[in-house]
C-alpha positions in Angstrom: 53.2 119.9 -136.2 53.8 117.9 -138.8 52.5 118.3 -142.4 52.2 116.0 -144.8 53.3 116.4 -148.5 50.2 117.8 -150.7 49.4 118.8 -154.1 46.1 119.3 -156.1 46.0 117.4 -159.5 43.1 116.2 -161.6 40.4 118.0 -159.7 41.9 116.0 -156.8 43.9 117.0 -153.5 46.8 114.4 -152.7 48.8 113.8 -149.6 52.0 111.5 -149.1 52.1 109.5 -146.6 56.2 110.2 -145.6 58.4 113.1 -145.0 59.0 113.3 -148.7 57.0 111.9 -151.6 58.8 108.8 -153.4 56.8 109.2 -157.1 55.1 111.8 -158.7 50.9 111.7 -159.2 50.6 110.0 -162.4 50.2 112.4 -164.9 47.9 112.6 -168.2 48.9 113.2 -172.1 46.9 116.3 -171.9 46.8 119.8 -170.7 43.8 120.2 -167.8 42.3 122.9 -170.5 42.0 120.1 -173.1 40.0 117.4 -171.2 36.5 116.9 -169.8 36.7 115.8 -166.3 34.4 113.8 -163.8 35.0 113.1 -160.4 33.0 110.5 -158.3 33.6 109.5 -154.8 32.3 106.0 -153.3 31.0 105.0 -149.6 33.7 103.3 -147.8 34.3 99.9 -148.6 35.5 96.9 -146.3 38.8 96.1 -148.5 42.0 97.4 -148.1 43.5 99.8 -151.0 46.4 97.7 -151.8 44.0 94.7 -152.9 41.5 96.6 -154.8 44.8 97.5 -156.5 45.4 93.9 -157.0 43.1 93.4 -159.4 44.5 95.3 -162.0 47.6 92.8 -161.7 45.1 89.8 -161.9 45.0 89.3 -165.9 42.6 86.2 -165.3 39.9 88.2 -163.7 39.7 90.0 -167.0 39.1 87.0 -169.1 37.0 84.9 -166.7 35.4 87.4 -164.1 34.4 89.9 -166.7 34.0 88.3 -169.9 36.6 89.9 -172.3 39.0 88.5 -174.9 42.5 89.5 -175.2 43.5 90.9 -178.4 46.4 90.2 -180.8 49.5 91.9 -178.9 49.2 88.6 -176.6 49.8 87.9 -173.1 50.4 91.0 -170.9 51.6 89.0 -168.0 54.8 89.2 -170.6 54.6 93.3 -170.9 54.4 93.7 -167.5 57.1 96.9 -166.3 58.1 97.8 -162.8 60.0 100.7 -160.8 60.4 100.7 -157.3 57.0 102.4 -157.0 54.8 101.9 -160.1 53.9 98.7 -161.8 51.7 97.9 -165.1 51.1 96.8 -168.8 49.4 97.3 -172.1 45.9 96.0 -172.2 44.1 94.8 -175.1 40.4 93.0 -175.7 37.1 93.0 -176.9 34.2 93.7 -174.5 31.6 90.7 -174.5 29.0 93.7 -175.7 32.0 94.4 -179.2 33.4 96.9 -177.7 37.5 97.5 -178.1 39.8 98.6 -175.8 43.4 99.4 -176.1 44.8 100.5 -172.9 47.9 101.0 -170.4 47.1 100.0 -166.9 49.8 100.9 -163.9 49.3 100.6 -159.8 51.5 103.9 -158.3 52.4 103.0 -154.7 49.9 101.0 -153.4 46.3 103.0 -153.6 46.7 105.0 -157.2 45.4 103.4 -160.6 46.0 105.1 -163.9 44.8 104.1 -166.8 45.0 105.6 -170.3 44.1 104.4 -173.6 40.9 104.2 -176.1 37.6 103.2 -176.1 36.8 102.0 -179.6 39.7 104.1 -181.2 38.6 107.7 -178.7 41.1 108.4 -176.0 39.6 108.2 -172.4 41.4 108.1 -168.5 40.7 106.9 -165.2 41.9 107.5 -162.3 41.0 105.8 -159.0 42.4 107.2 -155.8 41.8 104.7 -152.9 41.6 106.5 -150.1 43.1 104.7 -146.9 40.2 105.6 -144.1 41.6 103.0 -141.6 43.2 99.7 -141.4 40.7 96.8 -143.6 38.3 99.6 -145.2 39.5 102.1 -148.2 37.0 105.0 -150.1 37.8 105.2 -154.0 37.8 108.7 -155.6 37.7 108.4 -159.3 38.2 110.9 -162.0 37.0 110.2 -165.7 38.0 112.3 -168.4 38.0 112.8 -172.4 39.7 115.3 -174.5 37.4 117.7 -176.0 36.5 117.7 -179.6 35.6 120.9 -179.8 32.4 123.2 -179.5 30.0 119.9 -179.6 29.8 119.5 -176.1 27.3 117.3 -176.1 29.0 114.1 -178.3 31.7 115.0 -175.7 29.5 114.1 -172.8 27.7 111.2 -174.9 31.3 109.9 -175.3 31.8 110.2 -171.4 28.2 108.5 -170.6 29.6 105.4 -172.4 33.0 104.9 -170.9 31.7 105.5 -167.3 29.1 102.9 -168.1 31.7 100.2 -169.6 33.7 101.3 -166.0 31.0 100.6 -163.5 29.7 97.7 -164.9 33.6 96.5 -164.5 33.2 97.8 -161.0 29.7 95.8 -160.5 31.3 92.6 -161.6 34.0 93.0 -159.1 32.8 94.3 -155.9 31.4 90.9 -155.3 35.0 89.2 -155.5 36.3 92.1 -153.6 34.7 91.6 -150.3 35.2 88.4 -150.2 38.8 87.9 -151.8 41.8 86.2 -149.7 45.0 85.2 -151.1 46.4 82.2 -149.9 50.6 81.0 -150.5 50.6 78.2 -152.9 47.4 78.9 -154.9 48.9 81.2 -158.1 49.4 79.5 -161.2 51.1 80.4 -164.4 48.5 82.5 -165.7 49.1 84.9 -162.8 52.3 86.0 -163.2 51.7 89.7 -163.3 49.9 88.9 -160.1 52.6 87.3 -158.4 55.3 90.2 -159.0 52.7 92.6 -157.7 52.1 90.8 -154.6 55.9 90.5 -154.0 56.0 94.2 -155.0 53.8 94.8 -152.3 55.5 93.0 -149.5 58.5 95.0 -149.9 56.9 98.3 -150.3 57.9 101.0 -147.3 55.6 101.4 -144.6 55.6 104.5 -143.1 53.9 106.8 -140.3 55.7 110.0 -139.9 52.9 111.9 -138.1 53.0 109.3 -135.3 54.6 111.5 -132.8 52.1 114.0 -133.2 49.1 111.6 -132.9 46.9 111.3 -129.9 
């Protein structure tokens, strides 16, 4: 029988989908005893995992799909760092409500998105684990999570109410997009640099299925 690779992290349980994992699960600054976690889990959703992913490589969407403007570090289709197995950048704007965020955003094989940074100068994470249920339709696991101040509890949670809600209203505006997104050669511009590489990134990512002798 054949087992895949596994580990829990982050309040979550992950498997590799190969004889031996290729990357590590993105890690966080912070010791598990020194952060305030939540974990939410979504109803499937017709999109595959690698273009949800895509998203966070369209820096356009940011500006026109949600509203935000970039901040002073500039373009970040011009930051934009690879491995064979990760890809990301520095993020930087203003919320339309004045809200700032200063943030790194990376795609981990295919289906993991990290992100780490602050909301309005307070460190927060999220994590979105898409979850692969079969091909054309994914299930996102997501863990949020501060770093405690303390014994006040309470402003912790506060804090934690606020950056979920500046998360699912970026989720609101782009399910929409998401069920009906198709990428087409030819159509990328300039502005979508960052975009491009991850696409090609994609395209030459390994495929696997090493349980498919044991499959029924």
């Amino acid at each position: 029988m054949f087992r895949f690779p596994a580990v829990e992290r982050h309040g979550i349980v992950w498997a590799f989908n190969g004889e031996k994992p290729l990357f590590d699960i993105p890690h966080l600054p912070y010791e598990q005893d020194e952060l305030l976690l939540r974990h939410t889990v979504l109803d499937e959703a017709p999109v595959d995992p690698w273009l949800i992913a895509a998203q966070t490589m369209d820096v356009q969407h940011f500006l026109l799909q949600h509203g935000f403007t970039l901040g002073e570090a500039g373009d970040p289709n011009d930051a934009v760092t690879a491995t064979g197995y990760s890809m990301g950048y520095p993020l930087r704007f203003d919320t339309p409500d004045g809200s700032r965020l200063d943030l790194r955003v990376d795609i981990h094989g295919t289906n993991i998105f990290r992100q780490t940074g602050t909301l309005d100068g307070r460190w927060f994470c999220w994590l979105t684990a898409l979850r692969q249920v079969r091909p054309g339709v994914s299930r996102p696991y997501f863990v949020l999570g501060a770093r405690r101040t303390g014994a006040d509890t309470a402003a912790d949670e506060t804090f934690l109410d606020r950056a979920a809600g500046v998360m699912a209203g970026m989720l609101a505006d782009d399910a929409p997009v998401l069920l009906t997104l198709r990428f087409r050669p030819g159509l990328l511009t300039r502005s979508d640099r960052a975009l491009a590489r991850y696409l090609e990134y994609v395209r030459k990512y390994p495929r696997d299925n090493p349980a498919r002798d044991h499959l029924t």
